[in-house]
FILOKE-31283 format. One record per residue: residue number from 0; z negated, x, y of N, C-alpha, C, O in turn. Coordinates in steps of 0.05 Angstrom, whole numbers, m for minus. Example, Ala and Ser with C-alpha at 12.3 -4.5 7.8 and 13.67 -1.06 7.14 Angstrom:
! FILOKE-31283
[0 [m156 264 m114] [m156 246 m90] [m156 264 m66] [m169 285 m66]],
[1 [m142 257 m45] [m143 273 m21] [m157 258 1] [m161 268 23]],
***
This chain:
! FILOKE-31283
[0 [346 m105 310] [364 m127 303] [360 m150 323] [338 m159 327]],
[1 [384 m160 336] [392 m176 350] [371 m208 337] [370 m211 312]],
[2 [359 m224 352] [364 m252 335] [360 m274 362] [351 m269 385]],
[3 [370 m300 350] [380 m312 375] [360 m338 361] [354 m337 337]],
[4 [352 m355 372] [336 m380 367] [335 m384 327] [347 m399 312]],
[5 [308 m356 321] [309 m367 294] [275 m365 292] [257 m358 306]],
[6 [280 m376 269] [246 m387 261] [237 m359 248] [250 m345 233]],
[7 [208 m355 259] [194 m337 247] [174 m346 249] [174 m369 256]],
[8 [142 m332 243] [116 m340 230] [95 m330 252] [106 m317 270]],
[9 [79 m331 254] [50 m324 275] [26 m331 261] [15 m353 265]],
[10 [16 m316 247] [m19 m318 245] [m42 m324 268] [m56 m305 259]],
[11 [m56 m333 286] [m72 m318 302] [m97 m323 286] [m105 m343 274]],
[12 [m111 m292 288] [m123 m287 276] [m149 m293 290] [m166 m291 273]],
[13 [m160 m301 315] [m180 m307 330] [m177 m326 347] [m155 m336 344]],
[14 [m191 m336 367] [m192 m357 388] [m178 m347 411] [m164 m360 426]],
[15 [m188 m312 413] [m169 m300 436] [m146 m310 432] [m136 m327 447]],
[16 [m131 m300 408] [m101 m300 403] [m89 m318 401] [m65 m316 402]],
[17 [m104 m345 396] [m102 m373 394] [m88 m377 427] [m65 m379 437]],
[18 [m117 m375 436] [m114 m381 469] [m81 m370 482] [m63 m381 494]],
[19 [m84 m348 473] [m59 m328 491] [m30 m344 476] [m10 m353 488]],
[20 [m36 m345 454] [m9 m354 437] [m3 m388 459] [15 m394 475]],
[21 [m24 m401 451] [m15 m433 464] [m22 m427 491] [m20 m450 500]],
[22 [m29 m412 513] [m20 m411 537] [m7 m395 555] [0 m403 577]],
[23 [m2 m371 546] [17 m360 562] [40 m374 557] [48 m382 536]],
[24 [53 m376 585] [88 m385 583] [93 m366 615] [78 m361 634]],
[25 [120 m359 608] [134 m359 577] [114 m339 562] [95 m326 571]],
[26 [124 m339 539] [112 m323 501] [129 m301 511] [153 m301 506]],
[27 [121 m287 523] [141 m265 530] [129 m238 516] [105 m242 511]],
[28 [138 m211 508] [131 m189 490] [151 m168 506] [175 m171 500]],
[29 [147 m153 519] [166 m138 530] [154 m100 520] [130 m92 519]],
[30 [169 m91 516] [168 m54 514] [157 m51 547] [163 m60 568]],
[31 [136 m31 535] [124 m23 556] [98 m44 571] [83 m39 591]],
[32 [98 m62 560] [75 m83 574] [51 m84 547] [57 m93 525]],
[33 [28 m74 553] [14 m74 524] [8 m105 516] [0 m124 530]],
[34 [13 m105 491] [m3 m131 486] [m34 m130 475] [m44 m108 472]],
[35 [m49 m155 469] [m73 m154 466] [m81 m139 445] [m102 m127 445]],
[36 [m66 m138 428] [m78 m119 406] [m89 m89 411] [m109 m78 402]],
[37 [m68 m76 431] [m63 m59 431] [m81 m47 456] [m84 m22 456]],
[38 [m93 m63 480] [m109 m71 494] [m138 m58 483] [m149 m37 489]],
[39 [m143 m74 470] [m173 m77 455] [m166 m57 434] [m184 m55 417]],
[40 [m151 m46 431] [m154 m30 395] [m141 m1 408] [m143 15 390]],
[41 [m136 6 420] [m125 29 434] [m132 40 461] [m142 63 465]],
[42 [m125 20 481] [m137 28 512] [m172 20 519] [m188 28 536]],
[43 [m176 2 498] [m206 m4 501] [m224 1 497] [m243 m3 511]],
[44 [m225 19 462] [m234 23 439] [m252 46 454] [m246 67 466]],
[45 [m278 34 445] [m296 61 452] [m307 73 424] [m313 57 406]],
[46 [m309 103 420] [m333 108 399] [m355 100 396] [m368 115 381]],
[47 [m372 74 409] [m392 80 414] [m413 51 407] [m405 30 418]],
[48 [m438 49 390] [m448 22 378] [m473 23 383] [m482 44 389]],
[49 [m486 5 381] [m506 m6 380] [m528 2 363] [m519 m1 340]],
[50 [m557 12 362] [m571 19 358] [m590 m4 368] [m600 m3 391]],
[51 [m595 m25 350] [m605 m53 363] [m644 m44 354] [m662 m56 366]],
[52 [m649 m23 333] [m672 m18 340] [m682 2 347] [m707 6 346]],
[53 [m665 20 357] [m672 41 378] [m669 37 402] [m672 57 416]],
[54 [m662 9 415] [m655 5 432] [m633 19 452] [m631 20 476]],
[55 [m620 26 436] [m604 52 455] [m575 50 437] [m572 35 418]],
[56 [m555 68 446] [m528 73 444] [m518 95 434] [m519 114 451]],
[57 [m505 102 408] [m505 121 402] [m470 134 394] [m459 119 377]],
[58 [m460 148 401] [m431 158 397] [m435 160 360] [m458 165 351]],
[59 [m413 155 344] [m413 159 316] [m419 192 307] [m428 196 285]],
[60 [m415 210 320] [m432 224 318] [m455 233 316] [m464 248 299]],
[61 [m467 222 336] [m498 225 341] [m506 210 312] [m522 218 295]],
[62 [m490 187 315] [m506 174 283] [m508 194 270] [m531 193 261]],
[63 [m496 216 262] [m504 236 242] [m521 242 241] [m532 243 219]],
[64 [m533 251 264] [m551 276 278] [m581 246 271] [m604 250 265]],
[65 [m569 225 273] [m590 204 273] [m612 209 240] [m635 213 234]],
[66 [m580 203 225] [m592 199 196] [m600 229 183] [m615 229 163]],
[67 [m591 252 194] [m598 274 192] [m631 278 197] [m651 289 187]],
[68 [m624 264 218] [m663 270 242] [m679 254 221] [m699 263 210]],
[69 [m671 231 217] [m690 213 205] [m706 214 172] [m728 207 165]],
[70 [m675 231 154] [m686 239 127] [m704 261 138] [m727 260 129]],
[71 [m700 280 156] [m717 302 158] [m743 297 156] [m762 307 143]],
[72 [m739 274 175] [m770 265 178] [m789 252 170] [m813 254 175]],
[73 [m774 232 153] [m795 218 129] [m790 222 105] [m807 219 87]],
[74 [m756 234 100] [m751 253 71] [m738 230 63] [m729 232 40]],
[75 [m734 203 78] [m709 187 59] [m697 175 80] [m713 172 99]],
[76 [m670 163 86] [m656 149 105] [m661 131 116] [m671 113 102]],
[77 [m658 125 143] [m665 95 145] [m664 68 141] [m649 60 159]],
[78 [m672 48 127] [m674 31 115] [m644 24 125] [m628 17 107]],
[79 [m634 27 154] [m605 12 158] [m581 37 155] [m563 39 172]],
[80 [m582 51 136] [m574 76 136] [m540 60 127] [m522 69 141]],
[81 [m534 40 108] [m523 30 107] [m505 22 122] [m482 30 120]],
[82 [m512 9 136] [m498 m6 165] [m487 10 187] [m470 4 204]],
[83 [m502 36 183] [m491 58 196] [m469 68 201] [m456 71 221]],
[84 [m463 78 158] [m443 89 145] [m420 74 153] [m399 84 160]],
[85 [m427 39 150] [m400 21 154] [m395 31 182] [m376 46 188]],
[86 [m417 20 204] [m405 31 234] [m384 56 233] [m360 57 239]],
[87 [m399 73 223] [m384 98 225] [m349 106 216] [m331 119 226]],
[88 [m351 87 188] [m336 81 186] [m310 78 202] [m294 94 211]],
[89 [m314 54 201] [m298 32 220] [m295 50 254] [m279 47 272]],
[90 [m313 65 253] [m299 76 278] [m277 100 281] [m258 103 297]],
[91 [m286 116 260] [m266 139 248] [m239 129 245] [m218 142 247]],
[92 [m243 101 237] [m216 90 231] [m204 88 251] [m182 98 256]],
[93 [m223 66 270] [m201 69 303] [m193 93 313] [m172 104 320]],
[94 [m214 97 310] [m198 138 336] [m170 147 305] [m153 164 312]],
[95 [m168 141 286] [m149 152 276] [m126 129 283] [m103 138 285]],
[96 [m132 98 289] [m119 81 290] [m97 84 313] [m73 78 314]],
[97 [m118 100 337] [m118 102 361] [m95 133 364] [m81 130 384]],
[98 [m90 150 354] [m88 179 350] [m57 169 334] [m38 174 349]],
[99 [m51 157 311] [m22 148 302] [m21 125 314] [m14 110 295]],
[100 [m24 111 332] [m9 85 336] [5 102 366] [25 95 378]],
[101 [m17 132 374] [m1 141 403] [23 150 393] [42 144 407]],
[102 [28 169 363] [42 185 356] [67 166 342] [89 177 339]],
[103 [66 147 335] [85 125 317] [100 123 342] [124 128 341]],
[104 [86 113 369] [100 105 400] [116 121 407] [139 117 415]],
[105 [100 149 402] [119 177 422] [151 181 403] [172 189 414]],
[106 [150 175 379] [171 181 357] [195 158 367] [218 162 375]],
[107 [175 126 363] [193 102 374] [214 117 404] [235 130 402]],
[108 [200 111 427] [213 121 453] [227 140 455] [241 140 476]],
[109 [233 164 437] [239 184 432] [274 177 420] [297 176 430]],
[110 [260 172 394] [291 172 384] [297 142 370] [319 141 360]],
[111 [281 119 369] [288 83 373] [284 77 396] [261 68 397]],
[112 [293 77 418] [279 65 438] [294 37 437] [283 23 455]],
[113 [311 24 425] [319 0 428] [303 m7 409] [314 m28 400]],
[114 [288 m5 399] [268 m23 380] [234 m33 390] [220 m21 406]],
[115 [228 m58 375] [200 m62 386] [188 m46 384] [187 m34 363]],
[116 [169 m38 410] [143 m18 407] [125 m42 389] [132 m65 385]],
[117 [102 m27 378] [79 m32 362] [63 m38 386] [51 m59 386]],
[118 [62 m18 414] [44 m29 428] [48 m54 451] [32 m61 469]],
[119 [73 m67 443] [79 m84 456] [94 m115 443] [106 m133 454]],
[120 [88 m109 421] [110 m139 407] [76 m154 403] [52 m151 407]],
[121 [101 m174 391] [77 m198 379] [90 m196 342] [114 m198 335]],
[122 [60 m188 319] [80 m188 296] [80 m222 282] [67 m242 285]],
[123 [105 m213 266] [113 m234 256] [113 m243 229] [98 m230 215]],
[124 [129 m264 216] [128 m254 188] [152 m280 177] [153 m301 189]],
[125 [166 m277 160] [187 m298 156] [179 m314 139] [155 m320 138]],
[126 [201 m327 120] [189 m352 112] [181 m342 79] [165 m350 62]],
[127 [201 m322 80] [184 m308 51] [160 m291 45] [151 m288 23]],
[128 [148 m281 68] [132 m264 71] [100 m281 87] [78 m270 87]],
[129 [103 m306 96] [85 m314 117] [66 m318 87] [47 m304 84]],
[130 [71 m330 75] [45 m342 47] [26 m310 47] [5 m306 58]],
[131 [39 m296 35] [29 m260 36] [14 m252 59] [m9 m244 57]],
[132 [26 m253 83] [12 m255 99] [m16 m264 112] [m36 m255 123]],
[133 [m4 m287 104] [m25 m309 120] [m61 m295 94] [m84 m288 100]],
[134 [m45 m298 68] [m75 m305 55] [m84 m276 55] [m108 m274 47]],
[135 [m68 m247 62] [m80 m223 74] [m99 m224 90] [m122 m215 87]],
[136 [m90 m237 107] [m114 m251 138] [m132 m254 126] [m149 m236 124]],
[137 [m136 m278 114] [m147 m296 106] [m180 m281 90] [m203 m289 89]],
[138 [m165 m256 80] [m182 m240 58] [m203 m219 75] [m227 m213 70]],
[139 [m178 m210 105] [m188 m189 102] [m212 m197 129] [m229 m182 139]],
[140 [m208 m216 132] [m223 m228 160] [m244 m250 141] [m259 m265 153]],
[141 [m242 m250 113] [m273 m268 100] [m270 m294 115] [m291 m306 117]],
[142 [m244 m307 128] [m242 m341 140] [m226 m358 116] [m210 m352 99]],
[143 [m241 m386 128] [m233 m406 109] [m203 m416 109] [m188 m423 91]],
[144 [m201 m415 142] [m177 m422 142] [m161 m408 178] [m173 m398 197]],
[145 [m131 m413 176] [m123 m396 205] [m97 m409 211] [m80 m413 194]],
[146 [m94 m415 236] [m74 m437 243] [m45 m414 250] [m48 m395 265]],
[147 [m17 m419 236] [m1 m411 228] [18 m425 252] [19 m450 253]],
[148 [33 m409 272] [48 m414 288] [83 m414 277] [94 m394 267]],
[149 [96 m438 280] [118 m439 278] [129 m435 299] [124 m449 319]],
[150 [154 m409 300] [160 m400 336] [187 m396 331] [196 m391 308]],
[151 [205 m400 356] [227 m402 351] [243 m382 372] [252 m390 393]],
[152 [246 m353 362] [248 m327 378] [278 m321 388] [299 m328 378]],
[153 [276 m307 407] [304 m298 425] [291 m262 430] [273 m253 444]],
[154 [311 m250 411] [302 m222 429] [310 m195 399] [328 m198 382]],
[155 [294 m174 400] [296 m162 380] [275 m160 360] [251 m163 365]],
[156 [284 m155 336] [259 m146 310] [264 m129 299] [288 m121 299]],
[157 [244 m116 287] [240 m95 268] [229 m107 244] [208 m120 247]],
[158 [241 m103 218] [223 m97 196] [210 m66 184] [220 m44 182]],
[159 [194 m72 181] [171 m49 174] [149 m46 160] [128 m57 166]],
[160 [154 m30 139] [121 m25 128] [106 m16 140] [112 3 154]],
[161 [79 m28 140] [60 m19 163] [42 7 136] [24 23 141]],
[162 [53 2 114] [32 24 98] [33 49 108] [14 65 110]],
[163 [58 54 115] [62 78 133] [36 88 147] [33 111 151]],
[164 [26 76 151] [7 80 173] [m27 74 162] [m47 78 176]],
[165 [m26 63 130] [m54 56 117] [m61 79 100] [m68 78 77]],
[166 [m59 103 115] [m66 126 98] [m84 139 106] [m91 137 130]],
[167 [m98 160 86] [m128 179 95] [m118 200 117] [m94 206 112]],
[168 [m125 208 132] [m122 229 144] [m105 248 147] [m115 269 137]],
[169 [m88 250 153] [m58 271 137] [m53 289 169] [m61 284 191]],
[170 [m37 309 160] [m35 324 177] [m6 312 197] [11 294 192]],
[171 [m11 333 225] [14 322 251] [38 321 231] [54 303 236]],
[172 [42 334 215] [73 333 212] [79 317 187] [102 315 178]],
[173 [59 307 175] [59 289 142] [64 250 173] [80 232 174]],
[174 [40 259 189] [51 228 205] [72 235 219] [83 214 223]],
[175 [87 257 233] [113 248 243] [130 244 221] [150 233 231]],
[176 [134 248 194] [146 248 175] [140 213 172] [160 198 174]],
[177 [122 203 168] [115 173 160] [124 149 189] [131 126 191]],
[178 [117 173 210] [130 155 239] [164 145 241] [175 125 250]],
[179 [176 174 225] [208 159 226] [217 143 201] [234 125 200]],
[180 [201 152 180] [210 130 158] [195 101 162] [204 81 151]],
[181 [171 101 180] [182 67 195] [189 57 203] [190 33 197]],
[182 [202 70 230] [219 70 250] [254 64 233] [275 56 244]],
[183 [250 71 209] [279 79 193] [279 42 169] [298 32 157]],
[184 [253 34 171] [242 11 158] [247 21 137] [260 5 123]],
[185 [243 44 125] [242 55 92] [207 41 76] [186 37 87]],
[186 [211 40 60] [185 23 50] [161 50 40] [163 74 36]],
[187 [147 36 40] [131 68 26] [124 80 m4] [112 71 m23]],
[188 [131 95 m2] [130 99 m36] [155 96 m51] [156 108 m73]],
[189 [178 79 m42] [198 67 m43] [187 46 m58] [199 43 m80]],
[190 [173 33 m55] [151 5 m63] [172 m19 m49] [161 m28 m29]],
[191 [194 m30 m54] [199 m52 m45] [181 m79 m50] [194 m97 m39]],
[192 [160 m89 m61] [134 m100 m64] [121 m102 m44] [110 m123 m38]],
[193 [120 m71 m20] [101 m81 m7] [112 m101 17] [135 m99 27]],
[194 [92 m119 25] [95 m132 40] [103 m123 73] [86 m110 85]],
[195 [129 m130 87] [133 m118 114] [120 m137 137] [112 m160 138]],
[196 [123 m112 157] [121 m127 184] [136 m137 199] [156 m123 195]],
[197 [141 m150 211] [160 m153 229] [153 m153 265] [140 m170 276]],
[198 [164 m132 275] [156 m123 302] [169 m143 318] [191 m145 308]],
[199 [167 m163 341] [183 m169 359] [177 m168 384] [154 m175 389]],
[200 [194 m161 404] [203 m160 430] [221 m186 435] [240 m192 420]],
[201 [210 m206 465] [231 m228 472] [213 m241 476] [189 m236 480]],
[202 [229 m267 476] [224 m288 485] [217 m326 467] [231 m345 462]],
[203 [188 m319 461] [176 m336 431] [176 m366 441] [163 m374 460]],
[204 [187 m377 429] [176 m420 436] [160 m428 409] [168 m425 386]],
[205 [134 m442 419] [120 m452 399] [137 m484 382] [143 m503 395]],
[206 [140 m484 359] [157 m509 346] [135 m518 338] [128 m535 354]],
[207 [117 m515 321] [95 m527 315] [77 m507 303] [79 m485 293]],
[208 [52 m531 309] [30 m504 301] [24 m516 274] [33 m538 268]],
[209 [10 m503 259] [1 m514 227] [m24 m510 226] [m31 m486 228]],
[210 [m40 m528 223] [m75 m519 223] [m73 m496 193] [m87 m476 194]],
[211 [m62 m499 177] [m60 m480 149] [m36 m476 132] [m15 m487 136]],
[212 [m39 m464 116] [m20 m455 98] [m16 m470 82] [0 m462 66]],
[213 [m27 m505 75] [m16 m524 61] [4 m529 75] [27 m525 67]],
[214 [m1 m541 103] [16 m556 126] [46 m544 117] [66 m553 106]],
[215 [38 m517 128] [62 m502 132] [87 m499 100] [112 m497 101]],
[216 [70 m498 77] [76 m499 55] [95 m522 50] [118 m521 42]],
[217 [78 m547 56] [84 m579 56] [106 m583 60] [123 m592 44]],
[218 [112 m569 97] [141 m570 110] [163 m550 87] [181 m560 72]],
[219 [157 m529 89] [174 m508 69] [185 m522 46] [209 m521 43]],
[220 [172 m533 32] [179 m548 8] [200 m574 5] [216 m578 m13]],
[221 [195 m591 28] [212 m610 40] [236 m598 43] [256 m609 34]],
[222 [238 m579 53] [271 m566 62] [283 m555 40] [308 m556 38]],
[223 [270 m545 24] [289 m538 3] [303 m556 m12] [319 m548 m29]],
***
């Protein structure tokens, strides 16, 4: 979808994204140019963590072989056996993050190619959806507070459920099946509830920034 100088929403969720948002000019998002997300969460993303008292580096694997070695040998886990599991976690998740965000792309270029790539927009969120948004952030990053960009866009969007993509493990052809009904912005579940994304490609101007979700609220309320 076409849109010509209209207001949409920006979270940044860190200081990086802070930085990049208030200094790159132009706010440019083009197909085919990765953006930072996609940078760090895809082309960057290693399997691989910290072992701060083994002094050493271990692939999420090896952790297995770790906590495996370690019950063997004293007959119970290691006291950080915990912190492990989360590592481990959290990394299974990227390499799956990493594995459908290639396969969601190959579907996009394929048969949307006039639509924002995932590995190249900046997301967004409107004026009904930014509250939802914002206090998602807000939850899932444990911060007090996150400064809310008012931007005023030229270019294309997508709306989209990203649930599409918040699922356990499913086989190639259950995610090319979930790749076109995002690509199609079908909701999931047929859940109109859940909250969308909005993909954009173009050309972003900062209107104002909002230290929070009162600010921004404050303004909202005034206009109606």
């Amino acid at each position: 979808m076409k849109v010509e100088d209209k207001i949409f929403y920006h979270t940044a969720v860190d200081d990086d994204a802070i930085k990049y948002i208030e200094n790159t000019k132009p706010l440019e998002f083009m197909n085919g140019k990765p953006n930072r997300r996609t940078k760090t969460n895809v082309h960057e993303f290693k399997p691989i963590a910290n072992l701060a008292s083994q002094g050493k580096q271990l692939t999420w694997l090896k952790y297995l072989d770790y906590l495996i070695e370690q019950y063997n040998i004293h007959g119970t886990p290691p006291d950080n056996w915990i912190d492990l599991l989360k590592s481990m976690t959290y990394t299974c998740y990227n390499l799956n993050s990493r594995y459908w965000e290639t396969l969601f792309e190959n579907i996009r270029a394929e048969h949307y190619p006039d639509l924002p790539s995932r590995l190249s927009c900046l997301y967004l969120a409107d004026e009904k959806n930014i509250e939802r948004w914002h206090k998602k952030a807000l939850t899932d990053l444990s911060l007090g507070s996150l400064p809310i960009y008012e931007l005023k866009v030229n270019g294309e969007i997508h709306y989209a459920d990203g649930e599409w993509l918040e699922v356990d493990v499913v086989t190639e052809q259950e995610y090319l099946q979930h790749g076109h009904k995002y690509w199609k912005g079908k909701f999931f579940e047929n859940n109109p509830e859940n909250i969308q994304e909005i993909l954009f490609c173009g050309v972003a101007e900062i209107v104002h920034k909002h230290p929070s979700w009162d600010s921004l609220d404050a303004k909202l309320k005034k206009t109606k």
